[in-house]
KEDOMAR-943953 format. One record per residue (C-alpha): residue number from 1; x, y, z. Coordinates in Angstrom, 2 decimals, always signed. Layout:
BEGIN
<node n="NUM" c1="X" c2="Y" c3="Z"/>
...
//
This chain:
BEGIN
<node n="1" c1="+45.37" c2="+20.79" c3="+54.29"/>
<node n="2" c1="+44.95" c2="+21.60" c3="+50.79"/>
<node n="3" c1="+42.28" c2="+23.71" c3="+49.78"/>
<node n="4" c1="+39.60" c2="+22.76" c3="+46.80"/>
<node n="5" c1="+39.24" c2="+25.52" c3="+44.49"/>
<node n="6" c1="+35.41" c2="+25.05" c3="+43.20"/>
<node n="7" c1="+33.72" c2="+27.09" c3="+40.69"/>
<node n="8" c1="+30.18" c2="+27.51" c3="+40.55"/>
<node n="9" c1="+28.92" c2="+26.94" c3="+37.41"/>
<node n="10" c1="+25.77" c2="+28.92" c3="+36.58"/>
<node n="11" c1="+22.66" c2="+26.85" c3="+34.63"/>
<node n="12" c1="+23.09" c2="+28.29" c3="+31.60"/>
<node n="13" c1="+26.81" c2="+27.09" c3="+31.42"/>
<node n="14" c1="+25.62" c2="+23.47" c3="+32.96"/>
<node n="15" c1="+22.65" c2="+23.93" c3="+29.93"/>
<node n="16" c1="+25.01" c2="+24.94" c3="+27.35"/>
<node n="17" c1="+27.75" c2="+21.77" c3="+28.34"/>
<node n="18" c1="+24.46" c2="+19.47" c3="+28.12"/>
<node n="19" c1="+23.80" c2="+20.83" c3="+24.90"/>
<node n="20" c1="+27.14" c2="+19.86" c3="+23.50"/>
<node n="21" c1="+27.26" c2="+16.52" c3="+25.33"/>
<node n="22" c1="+23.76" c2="+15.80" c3="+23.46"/>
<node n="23" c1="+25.27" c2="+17.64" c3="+20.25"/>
<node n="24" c1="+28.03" c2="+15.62" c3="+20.55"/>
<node n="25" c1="+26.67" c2="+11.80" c3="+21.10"/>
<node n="26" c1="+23.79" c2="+12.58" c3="+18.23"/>
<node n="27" c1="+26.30" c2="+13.53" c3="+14.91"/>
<node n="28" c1="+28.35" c2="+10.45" c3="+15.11"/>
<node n="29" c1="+24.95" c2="+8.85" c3="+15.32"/>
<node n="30" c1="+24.14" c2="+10.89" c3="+12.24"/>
<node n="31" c1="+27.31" c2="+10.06" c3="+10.57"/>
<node n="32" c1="+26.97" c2="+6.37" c3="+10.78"/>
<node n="33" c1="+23.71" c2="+5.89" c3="+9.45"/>
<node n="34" c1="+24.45" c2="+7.50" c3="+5.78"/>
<node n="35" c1="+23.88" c2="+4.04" c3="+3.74"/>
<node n="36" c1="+25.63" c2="+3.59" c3="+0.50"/>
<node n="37" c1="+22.38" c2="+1.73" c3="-0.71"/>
<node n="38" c1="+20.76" c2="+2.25" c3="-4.84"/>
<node n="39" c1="+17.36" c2="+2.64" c3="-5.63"/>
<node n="40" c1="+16.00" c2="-1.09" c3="-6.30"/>
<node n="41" c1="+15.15" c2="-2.52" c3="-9.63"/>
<node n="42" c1="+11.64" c2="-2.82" c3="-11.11"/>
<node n="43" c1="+10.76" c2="-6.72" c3="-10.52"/>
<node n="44" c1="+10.95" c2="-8.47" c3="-14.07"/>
<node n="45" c1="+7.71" c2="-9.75" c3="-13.74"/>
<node n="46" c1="+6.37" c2="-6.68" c3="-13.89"/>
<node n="47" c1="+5.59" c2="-4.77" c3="-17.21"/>
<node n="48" c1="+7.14" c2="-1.22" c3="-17.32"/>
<node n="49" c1="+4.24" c2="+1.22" c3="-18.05"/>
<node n="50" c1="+5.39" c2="+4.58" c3="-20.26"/>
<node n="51" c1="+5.81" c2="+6.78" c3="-17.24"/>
<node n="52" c1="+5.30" c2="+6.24" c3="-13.62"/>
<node n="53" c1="+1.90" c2="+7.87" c3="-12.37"/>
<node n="54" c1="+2.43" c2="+10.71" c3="-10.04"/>
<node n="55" c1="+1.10" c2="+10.80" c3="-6.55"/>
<node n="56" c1="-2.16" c2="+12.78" c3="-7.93"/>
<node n="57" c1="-2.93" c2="+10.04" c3="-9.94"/>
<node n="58" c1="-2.84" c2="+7.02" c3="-8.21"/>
<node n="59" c1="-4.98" c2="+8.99" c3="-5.68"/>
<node n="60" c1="-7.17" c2="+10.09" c3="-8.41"/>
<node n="61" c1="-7.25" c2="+6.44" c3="-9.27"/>
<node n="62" c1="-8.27" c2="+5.48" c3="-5.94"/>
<node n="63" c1="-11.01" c2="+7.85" c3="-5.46"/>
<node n="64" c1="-12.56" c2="+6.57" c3="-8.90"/>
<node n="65" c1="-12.50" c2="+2.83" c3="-7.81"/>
<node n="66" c1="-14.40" c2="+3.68" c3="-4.32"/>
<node n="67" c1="-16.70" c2="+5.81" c3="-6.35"/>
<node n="68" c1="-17.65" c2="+2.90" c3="-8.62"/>
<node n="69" c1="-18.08" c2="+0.64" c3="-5.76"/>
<node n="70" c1="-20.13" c2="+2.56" c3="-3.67"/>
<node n="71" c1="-22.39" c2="+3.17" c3="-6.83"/>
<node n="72" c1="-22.66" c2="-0.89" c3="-7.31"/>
<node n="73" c1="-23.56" c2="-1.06" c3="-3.34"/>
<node n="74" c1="-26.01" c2="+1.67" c3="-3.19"/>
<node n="75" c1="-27.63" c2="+0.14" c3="-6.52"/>
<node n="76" c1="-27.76" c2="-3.46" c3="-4.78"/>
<node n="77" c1="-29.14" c2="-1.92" c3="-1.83"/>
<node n="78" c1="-31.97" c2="-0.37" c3="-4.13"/>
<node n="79" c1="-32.57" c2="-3.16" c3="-5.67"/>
<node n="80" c1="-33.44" c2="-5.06" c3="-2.64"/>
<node n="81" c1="-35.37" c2="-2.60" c3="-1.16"/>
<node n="82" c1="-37.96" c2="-2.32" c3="-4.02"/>
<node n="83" c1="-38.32" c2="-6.20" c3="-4.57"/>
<node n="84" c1="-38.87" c2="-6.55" c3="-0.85"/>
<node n="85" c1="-41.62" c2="-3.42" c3="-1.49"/>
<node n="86" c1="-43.17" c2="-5.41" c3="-4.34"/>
<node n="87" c1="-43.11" c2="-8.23" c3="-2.38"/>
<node n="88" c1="-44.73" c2="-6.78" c3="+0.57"/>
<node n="89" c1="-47.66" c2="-4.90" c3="-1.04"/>
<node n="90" c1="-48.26" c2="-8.52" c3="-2.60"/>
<node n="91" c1="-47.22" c2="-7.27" c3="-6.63"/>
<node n="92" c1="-44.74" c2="-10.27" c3="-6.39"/>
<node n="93" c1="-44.24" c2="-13.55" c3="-5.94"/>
<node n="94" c1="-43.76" c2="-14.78" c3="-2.40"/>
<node n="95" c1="-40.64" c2="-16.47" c3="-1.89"/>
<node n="96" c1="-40.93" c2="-20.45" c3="-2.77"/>
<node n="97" c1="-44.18" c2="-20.23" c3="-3.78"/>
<node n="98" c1="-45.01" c2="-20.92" c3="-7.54"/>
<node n="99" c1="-47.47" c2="-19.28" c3="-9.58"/>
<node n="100" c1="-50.31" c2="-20.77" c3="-10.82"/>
<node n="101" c1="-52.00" c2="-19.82" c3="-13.82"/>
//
């Protein structure tokens, strides 16, 4: 009979040859996914502004639009709420109802 010589492999030698199995199936990978691709054009449609607007200030931009709108919503709101106060302590006229003089 022939005799088997096995060597026991210790876990950090089985961890290490996992490591370069994964190492090994993930650069190729890697590799393979470099594109050749360009930046795209602007669309012609568009018009070119002077400079592009940095991160900051299209946030900035953003943050002034909301502001505006929540200013035209809580004056609405306002609004409402007094004329339905005017109309409640009777310092209005009632809705579809004329006034008669």
């Amino acid at each position: 009979m022939s005799k088997l010589n096995s060597e026991v492999i210790s876990r950090r030698k089985a961890l290490s040859l996992l490591g370069l199995a994964t190492l090994g199936l993930t650069v190729p990978t890697t590799v393979l996914t470099v594109s050749d691709a360009e930046a795209q054009q602007a669309a012609p449609g568009t018009a070119p502004s002077t400079a592009p607007e940095t991160g900051t200030e299209r946030r900035q931009g953003r943050r002034t639009g909301r502001t505006r709108r929540r200013t035209g919503r809580r004056e609405a709101r306002r609004k409402g709420r007094e004329e339905r106060g005017e109309l409640r302590r009777g310092g209005g006229a009632e809705k579809g109802s004329v006034d008669k003089k």
